[in-house]
N, C-alpha and C positions, 0 to 999 in steps of 0.2 A: 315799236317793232321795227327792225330791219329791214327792209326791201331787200326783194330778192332781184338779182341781175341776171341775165343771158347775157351773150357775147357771142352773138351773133356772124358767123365766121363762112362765107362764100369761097368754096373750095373748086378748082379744074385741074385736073392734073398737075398736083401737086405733091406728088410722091417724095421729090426730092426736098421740099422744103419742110411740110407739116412733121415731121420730127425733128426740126431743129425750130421751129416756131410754139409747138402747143407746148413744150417747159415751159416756155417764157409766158404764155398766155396764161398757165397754170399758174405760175409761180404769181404773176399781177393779181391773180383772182384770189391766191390763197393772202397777198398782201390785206386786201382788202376787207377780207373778213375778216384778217386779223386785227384789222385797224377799229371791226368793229361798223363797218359804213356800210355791209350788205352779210343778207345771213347764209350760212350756210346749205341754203338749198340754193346758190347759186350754179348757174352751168356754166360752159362755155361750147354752144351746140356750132358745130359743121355741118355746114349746108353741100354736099358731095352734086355738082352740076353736070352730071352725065360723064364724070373722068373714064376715060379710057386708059389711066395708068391704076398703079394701086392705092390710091386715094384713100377710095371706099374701103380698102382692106385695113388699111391704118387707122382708119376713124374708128371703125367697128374692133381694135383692137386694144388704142387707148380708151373706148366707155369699156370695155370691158377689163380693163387694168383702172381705172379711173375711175367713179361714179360722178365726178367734177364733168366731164368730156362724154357728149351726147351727138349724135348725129341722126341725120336726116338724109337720103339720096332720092333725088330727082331720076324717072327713067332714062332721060337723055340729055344732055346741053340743052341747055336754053338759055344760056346767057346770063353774066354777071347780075343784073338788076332783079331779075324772074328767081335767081338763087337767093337772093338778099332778101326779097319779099314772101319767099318760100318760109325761110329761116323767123323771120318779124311775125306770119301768121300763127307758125307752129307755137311760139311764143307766147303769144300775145294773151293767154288764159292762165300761164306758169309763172310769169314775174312783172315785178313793179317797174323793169327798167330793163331798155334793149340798147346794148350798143354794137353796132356793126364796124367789123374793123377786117378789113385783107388778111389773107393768111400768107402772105410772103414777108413779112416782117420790116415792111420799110417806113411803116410808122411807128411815132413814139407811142407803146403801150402804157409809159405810165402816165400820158396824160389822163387816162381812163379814173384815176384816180379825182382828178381836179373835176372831171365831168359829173362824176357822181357826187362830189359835194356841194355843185352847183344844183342840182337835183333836190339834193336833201335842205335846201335855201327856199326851194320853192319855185325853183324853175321847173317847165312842163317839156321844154323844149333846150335841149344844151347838143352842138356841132362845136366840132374842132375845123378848122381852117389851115392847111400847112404853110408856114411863112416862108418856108427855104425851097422854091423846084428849080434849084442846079443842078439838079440828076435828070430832072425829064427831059425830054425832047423839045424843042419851038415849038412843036405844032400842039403839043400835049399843054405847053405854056402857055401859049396864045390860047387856046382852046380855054384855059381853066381861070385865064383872066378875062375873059368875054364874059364867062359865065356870072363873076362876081360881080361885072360891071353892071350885068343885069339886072342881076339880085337887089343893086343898089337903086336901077333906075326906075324897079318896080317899085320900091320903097322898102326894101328890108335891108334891116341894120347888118353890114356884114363887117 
């Protein structure tokens, strides 16, 4: 049997983005079941973080053009991490497999692809790591290499 995916997707006023990102979100997810590696009750749900732009207007327009694209709105901001974890519970009873990924498009979505066959291997737990932050800031750099350094010095393999 198939495993079913969410795609788990933390939204803040992103009016200007989330129509030129959920094609692409849409199109990786329709890859995927076409390939056969997750079945067709797959989603790809928006977690809406209290936007004060038309966010929520868009979400609630693509599930209903879409049966793929499901959302969820939170009554106010609470912040990236509180959206993400909003999104992971709502889930958590609907499919075999959660991947959380930004809705501004600056990561690669087909690695989504590699994750889930890592999955279907028998891994319980599969993160992507980005090799390239020439786009970020110092401080967003430094920041995100402390963190791995930790991760290492606790003893996880990164």
């Amino acid at each position: 049997m198939k495993p079913t995916l969410y795609i788990v997707i933390p939204c803040y006023n992103e009016e200007e983005v989330l129509p030129i990102t959920a094609p692409e979100f849409l199109k990786e997810l329709q890859h995927l079941q076409n390939e056969g590696l997750v079945s067709n009750k797959s989603r790809i749900m928006f977690v809406n973080d209290g936007s004060n732009d038309s966010t929520w207007d868009i979400i609630k327009r693509l599930s209903h053009e879409n049966p793929s694209f499901i959302g969820i709105s939170q009554s106010r901001n609470r912040g990236h991490q509180s959206s993400l974890l909003a999104g992971l519970n709502e889930a958590t009873d609907k499919c075999d497999i959660t991947i959380s990924i930004d809705c501004d498009g600056q990561d690669d979505i087909t690695v989504m692809e590699d994750m889930v066959k890592k999955y279907l291997e028998g891994n319980e737990v599969v993160y992507g790591v980005r090799n390239n932050r020439d786009t970020d800031s110092a401080f967003k750099r430094t920041t995100a290499q402390g963190f791995y350094k930790f991760l290492n010095f606790m003893g996880a393999e990164v």
